[in-house]
C-alpha positions, 0 to 999 in steps of 0.5 A: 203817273207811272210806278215802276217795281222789279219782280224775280221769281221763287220756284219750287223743285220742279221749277213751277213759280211759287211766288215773287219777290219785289223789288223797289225801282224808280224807272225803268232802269234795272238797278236800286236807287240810292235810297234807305231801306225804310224809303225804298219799303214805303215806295214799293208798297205804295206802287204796289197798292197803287196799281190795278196791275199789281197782281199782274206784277205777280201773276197772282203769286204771293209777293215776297216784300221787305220790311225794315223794324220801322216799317214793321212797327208802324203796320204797313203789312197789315195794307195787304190781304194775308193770302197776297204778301210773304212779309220778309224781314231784313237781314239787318234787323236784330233778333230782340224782344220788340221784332219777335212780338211784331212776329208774333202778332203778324203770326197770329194774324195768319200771314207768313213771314220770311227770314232774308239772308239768314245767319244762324244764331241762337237768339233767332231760334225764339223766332223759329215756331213764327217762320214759315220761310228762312232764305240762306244765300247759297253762295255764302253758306257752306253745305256744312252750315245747311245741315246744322241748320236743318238740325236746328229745324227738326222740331219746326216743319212747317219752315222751308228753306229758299236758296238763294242766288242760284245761278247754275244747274250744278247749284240747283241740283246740289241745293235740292239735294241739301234740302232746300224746297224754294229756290230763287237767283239768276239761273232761273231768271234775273229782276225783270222790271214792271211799269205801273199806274195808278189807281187803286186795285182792289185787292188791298184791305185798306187804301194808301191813305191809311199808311201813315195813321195806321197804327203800329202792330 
């Protein structure tokens, strides 16, 4: 049974492929499915663990995954190995005590963890010590608002800032410039479509048969 993902690539000043972000598809078609969220992350974590050719989808790269609140509650980080996955949470999640504790706990376990399409707001600044990545839609933030954003990180090196939706050399340039040390949007490469089949690959600590009676984080 053939799985299929989009993969886009993160790179870094010099343009050398840091990691990839996923992204769910269910065909060869290079469009997203009209499907939730939660559905779309259980999906890309199945072909994902399903396939030997999952590190293929990366080129052994970390792979960047969107988790919703729910998905994050019931574990499913925990199916990959620390060193594979960048665990992104969604920019529709609230910064309340629940998703800090996840973050927290996720920290501890030693995987880096990404904030999508960042707004700034103060209650995130609690999350700060926990991030490794924050990812700012380049098109949608002011320089103004990067640099108040860098303001705020000062005391939090370890964060690295991802542009996103690069999509000219003027805009790479100017991004560098602002900051920014990860860059990702159509100027490097558009979502390329991988097709997949099962079974198992064996870099996954536990089996997809484990998601659902895993317990929650």
């Amino acid at each position: 049974m053939s799985r299929f993902a989009a993969r886009q690539s993160i790179v870094d000043k010099n343009n050398n492929v840091f990691a990839y972000e996923l992204l769910f598809r269910d065909s060869l078609i290079n469009v997203f499915p009209n499907i939730d969220a939660d559905t779309a992350t259980v999906k890309l974590i199945e072909t994902t663990l399903e396939s030997r050719q999952s590190q293929t989808f990366t080129n052994r790269k970390p792979a960047f995954i969107n988790f919703t609140l729910e998905t994050l509650r019931k574990g499913y980080p925990l199916q990959f190995n620390k060193e594979h996955i960048i665990v992104e949470i969604l920019e529709t999640e609230q910064p309340d005590q629940e998703l800090l504790a996840i973050c927290k706990n996720l920290y501890h376990k030693g995987y880096e963890i990404a904030l999508d399409d960042f707004i700034h707001h103060q209650q995130w600044h609690n999350f700060f010590p926990y991030i490794k990545i924050i990812k700012v839609d380049f098109r949608q933030t002011s320089p103004n608002e990067v640099l108040e954003l860098l303001d705020h990180l000062t005391d939090h090196p370890q964060i690295q800032l991802l542009a996103e939706k690069i999509e000219t050399q003027q805009e790479f340039n100017l991004a560098k410039n602002l900051g920014f040390e990860l860059f990702q949007g159509y100027f490097f490469d558009k979502p390329e479509v991988m097709q997949a089949k099962a079974p198992f690959l064996d870099t996954v600590e536990l089996s997809f048969s484990n998601l659902q009676s895993h317990k929650a984080i």
